[in-house]
C-alpha positions in Angstrom: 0.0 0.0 0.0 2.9 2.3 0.7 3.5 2.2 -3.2 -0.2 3.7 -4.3 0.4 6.6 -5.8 -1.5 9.4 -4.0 -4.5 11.1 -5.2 -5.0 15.0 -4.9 -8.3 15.9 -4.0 -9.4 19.0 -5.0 -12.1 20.9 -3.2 -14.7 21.9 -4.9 -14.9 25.4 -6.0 -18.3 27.1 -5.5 -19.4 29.2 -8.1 -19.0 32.9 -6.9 -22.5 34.3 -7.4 -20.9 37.0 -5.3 -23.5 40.3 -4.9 -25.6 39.3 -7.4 -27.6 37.1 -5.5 -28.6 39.0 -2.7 -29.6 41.9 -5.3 -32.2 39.4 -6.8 -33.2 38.4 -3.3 -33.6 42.2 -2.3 -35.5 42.4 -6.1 -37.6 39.7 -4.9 -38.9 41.1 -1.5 -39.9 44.6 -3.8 -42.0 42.5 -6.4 -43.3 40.1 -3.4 -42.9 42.0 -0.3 -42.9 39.4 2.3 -41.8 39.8 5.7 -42.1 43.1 5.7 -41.2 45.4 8.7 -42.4 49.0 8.2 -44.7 51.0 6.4 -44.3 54.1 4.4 -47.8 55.9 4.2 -48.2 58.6 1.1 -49.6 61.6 2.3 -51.5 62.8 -0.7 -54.1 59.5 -0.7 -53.0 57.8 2.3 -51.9 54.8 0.3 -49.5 52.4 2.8 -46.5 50.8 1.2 -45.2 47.9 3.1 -41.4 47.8 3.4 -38.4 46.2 4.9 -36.2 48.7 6.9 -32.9 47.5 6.0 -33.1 48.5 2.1 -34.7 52.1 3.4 -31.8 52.6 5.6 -29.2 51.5 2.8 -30.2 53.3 0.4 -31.5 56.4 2.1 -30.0 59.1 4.5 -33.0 60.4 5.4 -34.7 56.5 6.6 -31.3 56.2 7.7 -31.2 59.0 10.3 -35.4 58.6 11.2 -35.5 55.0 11.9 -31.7 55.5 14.0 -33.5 58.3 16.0 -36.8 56.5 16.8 -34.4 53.2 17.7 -32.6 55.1 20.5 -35.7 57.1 21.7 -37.2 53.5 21.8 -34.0 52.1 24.1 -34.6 55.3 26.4 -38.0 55.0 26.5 -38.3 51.8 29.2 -41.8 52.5 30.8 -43.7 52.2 27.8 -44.6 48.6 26.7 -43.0 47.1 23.7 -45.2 47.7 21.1 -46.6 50.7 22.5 -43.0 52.2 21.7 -42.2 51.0 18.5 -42.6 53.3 15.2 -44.8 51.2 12.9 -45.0 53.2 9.9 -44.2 56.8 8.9 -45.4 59.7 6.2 -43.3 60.3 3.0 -42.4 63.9 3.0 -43.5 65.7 0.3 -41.2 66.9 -2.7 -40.3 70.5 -3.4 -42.9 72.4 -5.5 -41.9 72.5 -8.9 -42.4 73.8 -12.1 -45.0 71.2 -13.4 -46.1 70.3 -9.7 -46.7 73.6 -7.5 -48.7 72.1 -4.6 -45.5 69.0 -4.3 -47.6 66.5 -3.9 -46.6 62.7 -3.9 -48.0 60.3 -6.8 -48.5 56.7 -5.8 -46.3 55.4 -9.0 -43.4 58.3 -8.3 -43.0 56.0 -4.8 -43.1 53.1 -6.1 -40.2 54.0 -8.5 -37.9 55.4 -5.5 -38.4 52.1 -3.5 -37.9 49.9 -6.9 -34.7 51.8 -7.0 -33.8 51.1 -3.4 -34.2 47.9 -3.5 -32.5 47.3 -6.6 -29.4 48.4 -4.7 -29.8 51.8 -6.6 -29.5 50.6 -9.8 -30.4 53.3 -12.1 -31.1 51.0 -14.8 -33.6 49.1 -12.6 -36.2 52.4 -13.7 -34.6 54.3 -16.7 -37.3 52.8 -18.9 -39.8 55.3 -16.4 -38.2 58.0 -16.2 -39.3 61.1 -18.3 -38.7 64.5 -18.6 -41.8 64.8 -17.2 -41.3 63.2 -13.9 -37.7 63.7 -13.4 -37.5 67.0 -11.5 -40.0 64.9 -9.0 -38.1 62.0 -8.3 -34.8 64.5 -7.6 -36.6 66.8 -5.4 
């Protein structure tokens, strides 16, 4: 037996699907929401969106620094029970005014394309094919 030649066994390489997957995961929980956590509530119509508040907060400053705040009021706050304490949803501000939208107000699809493009880890091409020169000013304000 000492004179079998040794066999190298190579480990098996796993394919690298890298990033890529948890972007289609993320794509997923927009076109399927499931699980979610939060809402967002439009304050033209009242429409809810129901959201997860890890792609809000990584792909948004402003979630970011709203949801932080509410956390650590929530960790001071120890008389209150639980769920009394909790921030459950919160209202979309409203855009600037602008030229072809005085009043600012917020259009159900408009939302809908800013959390497509969160969750698609902000990629722009995720919504190019709805963007206009119509609605552009909007979704940048």
């Amino acid at each position: 037996m000492a004179d079998d030649p040794v066999k190298e066994v190579k480990p098996e390489v796993a394919q690298d699907k890298g990033p890529q997957s948890h972007e289609r995961a993320l794509c997923e929980l927009f076109e399927k929401p499931l699980l979610t956590d939060f809402g967002l509530v439009n304050p033209s119509n009242k429409t809810p969106f129901r959201v997860h508040k890890v792609p809000l907060i990584s792909g948004s400053q402003y979630f970011l620094k709203i949801l932080k705040e509410e956390w650590e009021k929530e960790q001071q706050a120890e008389s209150a029970p639980a769920a009394d304490k909790k921030l459950q949803s919160l209202e979309i501000p409203k855009p600037y005014p602008t030229a072809s939208d005085q009043a600012g107000e917020v259009k159900h699809d408009m939302v809908s394309r800013i959390l497509k493009y969160i969750y698609y880890n902000q990629d722009l091409s995720a919504i190019k094919s709805e963007i206009t020169e119509a609605n552009i000013s909007q979704m940048m304000s």
